[in-house]
Residue, then its C-alpha position, 0 to 999 in steps of 0.5 A: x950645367x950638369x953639375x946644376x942640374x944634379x944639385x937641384x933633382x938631389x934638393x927635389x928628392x930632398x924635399x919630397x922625402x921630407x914632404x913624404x915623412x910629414x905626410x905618413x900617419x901613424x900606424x895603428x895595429x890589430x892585436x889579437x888573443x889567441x884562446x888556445x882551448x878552442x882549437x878543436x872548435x870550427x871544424x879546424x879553423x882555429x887551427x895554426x895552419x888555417x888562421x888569417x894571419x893577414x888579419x893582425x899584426x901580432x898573435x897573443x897565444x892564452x894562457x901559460x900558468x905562474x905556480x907558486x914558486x915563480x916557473x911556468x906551465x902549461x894548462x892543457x899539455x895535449x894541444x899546448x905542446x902541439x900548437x906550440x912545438x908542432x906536430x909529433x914525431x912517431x914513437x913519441x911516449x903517451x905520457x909526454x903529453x900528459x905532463x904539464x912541463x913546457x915541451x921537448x922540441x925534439x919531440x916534434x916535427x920542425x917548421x910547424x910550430x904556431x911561430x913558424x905560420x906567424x912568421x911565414x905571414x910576418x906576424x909577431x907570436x907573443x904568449x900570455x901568462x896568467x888570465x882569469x883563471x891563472x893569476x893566483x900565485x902572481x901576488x906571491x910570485x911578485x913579492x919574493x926576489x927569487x921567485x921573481x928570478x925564477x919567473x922572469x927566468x922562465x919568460x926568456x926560456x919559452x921565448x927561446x923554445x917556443x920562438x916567440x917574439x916577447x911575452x905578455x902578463x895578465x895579471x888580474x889583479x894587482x890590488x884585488x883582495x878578491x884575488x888574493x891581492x894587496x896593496x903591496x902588489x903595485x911596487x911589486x907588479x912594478x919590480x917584477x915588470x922590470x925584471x921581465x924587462x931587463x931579462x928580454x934585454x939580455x935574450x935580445x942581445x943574444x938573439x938579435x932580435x926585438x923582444x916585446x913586453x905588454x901587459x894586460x890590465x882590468x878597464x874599471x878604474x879601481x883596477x887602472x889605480x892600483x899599477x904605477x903607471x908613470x914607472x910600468x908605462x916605461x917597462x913596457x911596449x903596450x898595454x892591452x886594455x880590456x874595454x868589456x865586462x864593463x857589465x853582465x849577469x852579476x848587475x841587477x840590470x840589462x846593460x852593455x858588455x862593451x860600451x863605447x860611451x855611457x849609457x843613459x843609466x850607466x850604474x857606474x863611472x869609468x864603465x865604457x871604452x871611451x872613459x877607460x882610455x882617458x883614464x888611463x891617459x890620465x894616469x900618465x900612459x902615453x897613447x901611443x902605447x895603448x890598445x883599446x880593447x874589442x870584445x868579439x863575444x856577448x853576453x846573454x841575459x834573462x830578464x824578468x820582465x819583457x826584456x830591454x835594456x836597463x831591464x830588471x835581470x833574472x836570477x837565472x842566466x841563460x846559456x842555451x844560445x851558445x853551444x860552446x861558450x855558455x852565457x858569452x856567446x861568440x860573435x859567429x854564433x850571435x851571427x847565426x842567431x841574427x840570421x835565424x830571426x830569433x832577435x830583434x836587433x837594436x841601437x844604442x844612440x848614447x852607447x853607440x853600440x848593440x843589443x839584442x832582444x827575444x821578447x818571446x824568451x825574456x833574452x837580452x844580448x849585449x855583443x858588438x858588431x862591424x858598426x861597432x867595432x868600427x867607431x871604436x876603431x875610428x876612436x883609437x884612430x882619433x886618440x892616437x891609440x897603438x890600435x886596438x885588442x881582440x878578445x877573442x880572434x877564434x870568436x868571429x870566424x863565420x862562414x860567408x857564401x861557404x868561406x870562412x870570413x872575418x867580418x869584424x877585423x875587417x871593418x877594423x881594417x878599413x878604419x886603419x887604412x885610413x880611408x873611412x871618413x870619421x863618423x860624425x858621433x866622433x867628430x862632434x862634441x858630445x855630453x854624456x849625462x849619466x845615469x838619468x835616474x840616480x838613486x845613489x844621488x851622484x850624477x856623472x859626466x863625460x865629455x868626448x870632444x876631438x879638440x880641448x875646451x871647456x863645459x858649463x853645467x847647470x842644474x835646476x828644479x822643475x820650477x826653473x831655479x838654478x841650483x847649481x852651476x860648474x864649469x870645468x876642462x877634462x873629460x868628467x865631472x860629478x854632481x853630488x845631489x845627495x841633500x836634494x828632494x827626490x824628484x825630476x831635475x835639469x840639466x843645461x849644459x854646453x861645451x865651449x861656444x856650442x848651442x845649449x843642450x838640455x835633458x831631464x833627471x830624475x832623483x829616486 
């Protein structure tokens, strides 16, 4: 009888464990890039010592520099070298921090590198190599076996030196000729991805410990087509996606930094969170290996008339709104303006995102807030997305009731825990037509729909007539009007056995 009884509590423990492991979902992380230029701004906030590392799952320290022939170094010594290694010893020789060579631990004070606080908190400390400013020599680096050597070399020794848990390469962007790039640069990315790669391999051998590789990547479809994602995907833990800067002060018109869906006048496809990430999924990467990425900062504009958006824009920009950080204010500072009065604050229904307007001063801002950046955390939640990116972590630290808050990885946050409800804007099917005035004559689409069917469009006159008809599965589509008369159109259109929605065009 005791023999039975045995058996069948093992059977039940059997079963719940299984009952268990069906049960568990996914887990989706916070990674966020550490802007390491910043440090003396927030009174020390931004400091290793203060951060909230129970906020993220894995720090990014921004940036180390390739040079030309392959090493590393580092771009702001004075405070590189002690956000990395720690604090100095006394004694220490005033020339050391003025060289640009990547640090002597024995000339600093132990336990307080930037690795040891992530560690303390169970956070991963990765460093990234290249950004905006720093990607010059990468083409050239990339193509030549030895400086490739030399490079994949130097990722393992900072690894080593800095105690961190893998390396991340920015690279913007294979392919560009504006950045010295060509077309070589995508066979090339790729062998210099899996020399990094196979390099880690062998420090995580030595070491015995998990090394990442992640990689940072341009959201605009131009630079999504210029990596070979079937081979990069496999070379790599996760990509970084960098969802904003879809638009600013270079456009002729207000629009959105970081728009979770097209806007209505959308000038360019691809250009919002949600097209990015299918895209790239199109392109072959698995899901689960993505970050979409959240913007922690705006961008200011002046327009020429009262502003709105899709407003004509100033050729002067404006930094007066941000004392630090120019035309792209941090989040925190945004805040302060809000609290102030100074804007008016609106929502886009169709972006489902943000934007400020100071009528008095002609000003537009685009920025995302915790209503924001909490769809876009349910849609990685619902995509089945890694998690999500932070650009920057040091752009949203506020002060609440006199303690320092973060508002914006909080809502984060709640989304993960997976308490929130899925909000109706993604749980339902959604038409993106854009723009609604077209004057390059091309019309896009973009469906968002949880589940997989099939959209039917037609196109007609003002008169009624039907001009055209498509039906496709995917998520885009494009209508060329290019050989019709200028005026108003449109457009009926419906996904799978949904009631009919319609809306008007205009061709200029």
């Amino acid at each position: 009888m005791k023999v039975l009884w045995l058996v069948t509590l093992q059977c039940i423990g059997v079963l719940l464990a299984l009952c268990c492991s069906f049960c568990q979902t996914q887990r989706h992380f916070i990674t966020g890039y550490y802007a390491s230029w910043r440090v003396e701004e927030g009174g020390g906030a931004f400091a290793p010592p203060n951060l909230a590392y129970g906020q993220y799952d894995i720090i990014i320290y921004a940036f180390l520099s390739v040079e030309a022939d392959g090493s590393l170094s580092l771009i702001n010594p004075q405070k590189d070298k002690v956000l990395l290694l720690g604090p100095l010893r006394e004694g220490v020789p005033a020339e050391y921090l003025k060289s640009a060579d990547l640090g002597n631990p024995a000339l600093h004070q132990p336990g307080q590198r930037f690795a040891d606080y992530a560690h303390r908190h169970r956070v991963r400390l990765s460093a990234s190599v290249g950004g905006w400013v720093h990607s010059t020599h990468f083409p050239s680096v990339a193509a030549d076996p030895a400086r490739r050597t030399r490079f994949a070399s130097e990722c393992a020794r900072i690894i080593e030196l800095y105690h961190l848990d893998g390396i991340d390469i920015d690279w913007e962007y294979p392919g560009d000729p504006a950045r010295q790039g060509t077309p070589a640069d995508r066979g090339n990315f790729t062998i210099l991805l899996r020399q990094v790669r196979d390099t880690l391999q062998a420090l995580r051998s030595r070491l015995r410990r998990d090394l990442m590789l992640t990689i940072a990547c341009g959201a605009a479809p131009k630079h999504l087509a210029a990596i070979d994602w079937p081979k990069v995907h496999q070379l790599v833990n996760a990509v970084n996606l960098m969802t904003y800067s879809f638009y600013g002060q270079w456009d002729e018109v207000s629009n959105h930094n970081a728009p979770l869906f097209p806007s209505a006048n959308a000038t360019q496809i691809g250009y919002s969170c949600a097209e990015a990430v299918q895209i790239l999924i199109r392109h072959g990467v698995p899901p689960v290996k993505i970050n979409l990425g959240v913007a922690f900062y705006g961008r200011t504009h002046r327009t020429e008339g009262a502003p709105s958006l899709h407003a004509k824009l100033s050729v002067q920009s404006d930094s007066s709104r941000s004392a630090s950080r120019g035309a792209t204010a941090s989040y925190s500072e945004i805040v302060q303006q809000i609290n102030r009065g100074s804007f008016k604050y609106c929502w886009d229904d169709t972006a489902q995102v943000p934007y400020l307007i100071d009528t008095a001063q002609s000003l537009f801002i685009s920025f995302d807030d915790e209503r924001s950046v909490s769809l876009k955390a349910h849609y990685a939640r619902l995509n089945g997305l890694r998690g999500v990116m932070i650009w920057d972590i040091t752009s949203e630290y506020c002060k609440v009731d006199g303690q320092l808050r973060t508002p914006l990885t909080d809502a984060i946050r709640r989304v993960f825990s997976g308490k929130e409800i899925l909000p109706s804007v993604l749980s339902e099917p959604r038409i993106c037509v854009f723009p609604r005035v077209t004057y390059s004559g091309f019309l896009h689409f973009f469906v968002h729909s949880p589940e997989k069917g099939r959209t039917e469009i037609s196109l007609s006159d003002a008169r009624g007539k039907i001009l055209h008809t498509v039906t496709f599965l995917g998520f885009g589509h494009t209508i060329d009007m290019r050989l019709l008369p200028s005026g108003a159109y449109r457009i009926r259109m419906r996904f799978n056995s949904l009631p009919h929605e319609e809306t008007k065009i205009v061709k200029k």
